[in-house]
DRENLOMI-715676 format. One record per residue: residue number from 1; chain; x, y, z of N, C-alpha, C, CB in turn. Coordinates in nm, 2 decimals. Glycine has a CB too. Layout:
// DRENLOMI-715676
    n  chain     n.u     n.v     n.w    ca.u    ca.v    ca.w     c.u     c.v     c.w    cb.u    cb.v    cb.w
  NUM      A       X       Y       Z       X       Y       Z       X       Y       Z       X       Y       Z
...
***
This chain:
// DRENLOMI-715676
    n  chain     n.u     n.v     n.w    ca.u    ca.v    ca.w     c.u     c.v     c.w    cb.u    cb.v    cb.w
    1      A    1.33   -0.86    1.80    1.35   -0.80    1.93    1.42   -0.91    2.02    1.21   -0.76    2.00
    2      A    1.50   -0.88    2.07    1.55   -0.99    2.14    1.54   -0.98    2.28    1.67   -1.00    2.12
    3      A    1.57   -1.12    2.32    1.53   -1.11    2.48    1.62   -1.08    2.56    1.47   -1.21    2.54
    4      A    1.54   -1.11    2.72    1.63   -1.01    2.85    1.55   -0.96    2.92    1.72   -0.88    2.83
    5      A    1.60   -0.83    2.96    1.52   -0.74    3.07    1.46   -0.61    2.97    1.64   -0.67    3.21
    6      A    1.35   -0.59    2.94    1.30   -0.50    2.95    1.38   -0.37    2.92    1.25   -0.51    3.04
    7      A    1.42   -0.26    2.81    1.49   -0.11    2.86    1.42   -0.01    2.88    1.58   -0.06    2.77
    8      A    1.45    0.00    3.01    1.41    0.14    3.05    1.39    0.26    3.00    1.47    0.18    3.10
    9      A    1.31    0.35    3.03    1.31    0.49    2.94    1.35    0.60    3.08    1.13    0.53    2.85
   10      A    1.43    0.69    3.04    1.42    0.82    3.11    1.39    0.90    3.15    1.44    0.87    3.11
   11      A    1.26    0.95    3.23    1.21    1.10    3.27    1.28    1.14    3.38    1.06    1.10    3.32
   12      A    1.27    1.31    3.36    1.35    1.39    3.45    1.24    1.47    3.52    1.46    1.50    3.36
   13      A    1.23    1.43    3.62    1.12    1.53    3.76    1.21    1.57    3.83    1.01    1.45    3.87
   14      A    1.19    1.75    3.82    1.21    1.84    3.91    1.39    1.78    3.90    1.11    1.82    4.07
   15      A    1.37    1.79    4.00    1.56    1.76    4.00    1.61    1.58    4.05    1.66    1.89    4.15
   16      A    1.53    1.48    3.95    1.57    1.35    3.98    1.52    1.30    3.85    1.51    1.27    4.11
   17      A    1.58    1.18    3.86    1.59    1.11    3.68    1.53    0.94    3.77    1.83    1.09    3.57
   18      A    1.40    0.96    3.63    1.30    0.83    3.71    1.32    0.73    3.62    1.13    0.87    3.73
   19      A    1.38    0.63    3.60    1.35    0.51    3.51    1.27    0.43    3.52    1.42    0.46    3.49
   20      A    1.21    0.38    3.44    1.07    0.27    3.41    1.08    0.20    3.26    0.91    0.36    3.40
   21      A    1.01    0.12    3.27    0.99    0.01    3.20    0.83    0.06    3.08    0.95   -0.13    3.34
   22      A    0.82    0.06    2.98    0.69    0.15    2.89    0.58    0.05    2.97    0.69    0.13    2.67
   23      A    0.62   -0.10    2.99    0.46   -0.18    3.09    0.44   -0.11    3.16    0.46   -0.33    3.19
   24      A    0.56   -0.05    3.28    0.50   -0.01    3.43    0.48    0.13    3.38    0.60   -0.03    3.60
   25      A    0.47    0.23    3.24    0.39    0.30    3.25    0.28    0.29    3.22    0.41    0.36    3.21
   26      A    0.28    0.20    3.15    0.12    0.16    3.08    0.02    0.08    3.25    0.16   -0.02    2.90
   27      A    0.09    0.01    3.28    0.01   -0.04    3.37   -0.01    0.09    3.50    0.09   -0.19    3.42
   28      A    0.07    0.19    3.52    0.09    0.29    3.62   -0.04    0.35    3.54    0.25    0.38    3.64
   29      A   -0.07    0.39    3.40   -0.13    0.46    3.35   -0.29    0.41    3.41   -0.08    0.45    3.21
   30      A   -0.30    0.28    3.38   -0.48    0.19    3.42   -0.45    0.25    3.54   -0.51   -0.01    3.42
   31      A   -0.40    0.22    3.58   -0.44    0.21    3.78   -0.50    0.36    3.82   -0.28    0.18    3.91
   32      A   -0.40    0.45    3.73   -0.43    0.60    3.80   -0.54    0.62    3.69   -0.27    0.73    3.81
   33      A   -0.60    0.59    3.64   -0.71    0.63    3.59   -0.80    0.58    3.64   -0.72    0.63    3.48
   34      A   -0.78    0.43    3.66   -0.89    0.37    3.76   -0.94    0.41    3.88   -0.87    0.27    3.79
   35      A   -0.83    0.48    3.98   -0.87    0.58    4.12   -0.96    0.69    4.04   -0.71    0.68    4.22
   36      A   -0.90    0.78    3.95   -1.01    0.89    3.93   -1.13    0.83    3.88   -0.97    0.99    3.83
   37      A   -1.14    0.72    3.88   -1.32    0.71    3.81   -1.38    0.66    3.92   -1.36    0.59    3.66
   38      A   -1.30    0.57    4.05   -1.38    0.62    4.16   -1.38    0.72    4.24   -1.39    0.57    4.22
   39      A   -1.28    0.82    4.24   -1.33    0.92    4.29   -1.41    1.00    4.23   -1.25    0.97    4.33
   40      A   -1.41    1.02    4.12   -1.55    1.11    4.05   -1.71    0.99    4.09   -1.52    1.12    3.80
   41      A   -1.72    0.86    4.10   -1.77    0.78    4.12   -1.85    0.79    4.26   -1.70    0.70    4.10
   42      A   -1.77    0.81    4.34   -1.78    0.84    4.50   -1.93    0.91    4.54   -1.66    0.94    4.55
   43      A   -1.87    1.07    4.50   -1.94    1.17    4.53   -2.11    1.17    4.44   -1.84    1.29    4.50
   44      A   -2.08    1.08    4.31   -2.22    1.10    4.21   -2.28    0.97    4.34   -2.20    1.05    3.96
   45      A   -2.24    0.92    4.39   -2.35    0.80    4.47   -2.38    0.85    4.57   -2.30    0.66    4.51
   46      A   -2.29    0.93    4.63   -2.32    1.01    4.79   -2.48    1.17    4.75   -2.08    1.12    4.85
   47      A   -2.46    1.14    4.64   -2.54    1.27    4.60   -2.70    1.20    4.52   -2.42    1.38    4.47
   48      A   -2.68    1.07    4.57   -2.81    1.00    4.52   -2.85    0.90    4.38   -2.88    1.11    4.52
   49      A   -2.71    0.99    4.29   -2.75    0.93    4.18   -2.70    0.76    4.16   -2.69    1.03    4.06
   50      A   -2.81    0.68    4.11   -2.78    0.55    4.09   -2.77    0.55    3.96   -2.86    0.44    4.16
   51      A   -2.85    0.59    3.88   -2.81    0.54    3.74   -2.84    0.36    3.71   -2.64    0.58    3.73
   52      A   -2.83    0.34    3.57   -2.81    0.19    3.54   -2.68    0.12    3.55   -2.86    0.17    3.41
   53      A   -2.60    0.13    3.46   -2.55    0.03    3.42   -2.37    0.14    3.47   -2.61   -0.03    3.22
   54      A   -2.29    0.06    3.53   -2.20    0.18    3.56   -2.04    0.09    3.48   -2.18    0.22    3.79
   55      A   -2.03    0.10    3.39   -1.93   -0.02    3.31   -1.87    0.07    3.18   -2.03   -0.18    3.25
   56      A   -1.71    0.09    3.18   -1.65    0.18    3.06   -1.69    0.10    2.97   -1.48    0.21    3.04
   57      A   -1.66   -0.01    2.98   -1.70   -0.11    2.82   -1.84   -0.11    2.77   -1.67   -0.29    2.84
   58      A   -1.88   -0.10    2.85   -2.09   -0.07    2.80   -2.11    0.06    2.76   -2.24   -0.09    2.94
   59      A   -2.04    0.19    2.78   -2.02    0.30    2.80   -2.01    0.34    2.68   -1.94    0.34    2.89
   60      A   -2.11    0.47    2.57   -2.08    0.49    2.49   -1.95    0.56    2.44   -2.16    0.53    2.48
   61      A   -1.88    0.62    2.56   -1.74    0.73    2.55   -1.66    0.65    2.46   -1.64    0.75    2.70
   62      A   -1.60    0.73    2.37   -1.48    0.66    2.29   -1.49    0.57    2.17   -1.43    0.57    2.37
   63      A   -1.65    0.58    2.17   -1.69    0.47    2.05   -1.72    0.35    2.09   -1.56    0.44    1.95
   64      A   -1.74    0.25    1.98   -1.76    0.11    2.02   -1.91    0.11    2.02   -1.68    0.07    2.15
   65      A   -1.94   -0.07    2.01   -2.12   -0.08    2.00   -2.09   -0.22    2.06   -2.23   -0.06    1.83
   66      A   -2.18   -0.28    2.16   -2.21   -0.40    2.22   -2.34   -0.43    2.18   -2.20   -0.40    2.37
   67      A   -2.35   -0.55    2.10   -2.49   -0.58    2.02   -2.53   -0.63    2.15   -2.49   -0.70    1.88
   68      A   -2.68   -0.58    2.11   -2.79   -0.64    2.24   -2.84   -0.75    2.18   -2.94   -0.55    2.29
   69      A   -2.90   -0.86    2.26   -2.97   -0.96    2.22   -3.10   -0.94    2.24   -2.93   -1.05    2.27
   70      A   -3.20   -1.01    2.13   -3.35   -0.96    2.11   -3.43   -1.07    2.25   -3.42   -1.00    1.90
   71      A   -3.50   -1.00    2.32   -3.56   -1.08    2.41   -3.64   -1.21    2.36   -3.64   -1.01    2.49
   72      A   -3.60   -1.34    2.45   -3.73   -1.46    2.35   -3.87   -1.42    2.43   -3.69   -1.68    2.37
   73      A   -3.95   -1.50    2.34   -4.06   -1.50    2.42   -4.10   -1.63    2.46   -4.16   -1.44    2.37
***
């Protein structure tokens, strides 16, 4: 791969041609998923619920296991 700038990719909305970079989709991608998890976030706290632990990475969704550590005594 050689270096430089980044090439663009093409999308066509409605009647305009949008170019971007695959980062600033990927990075456009986190952010706008990150608003929807506080707005679904919002309303579950306004409605009382606290819950424990509020974290995607601790979160069973998607798979994945975070070993616990055994308490000392």
């Amino acid at each position: 791969m050689g270096k430089g700038l980044p090439t663009p990719l093409e999308f066509k909305l409605m009647n305009s041609v949008m170019r971007m970079t695959r980062k600033k989709i990927v990075v456009h991608t986190l952010m706008h998923e990150i608003r929807h998890w506080a707005q679904i976030a919002t309303p579950v706290r306004l409605n009382g619920y606290t819950g424990a632990f509020h974290d995607f990475l601790f979160s069973p969704v998607l798979g994945g296991e975070i070993p616990r550590q055994e308490a000392r005594a």
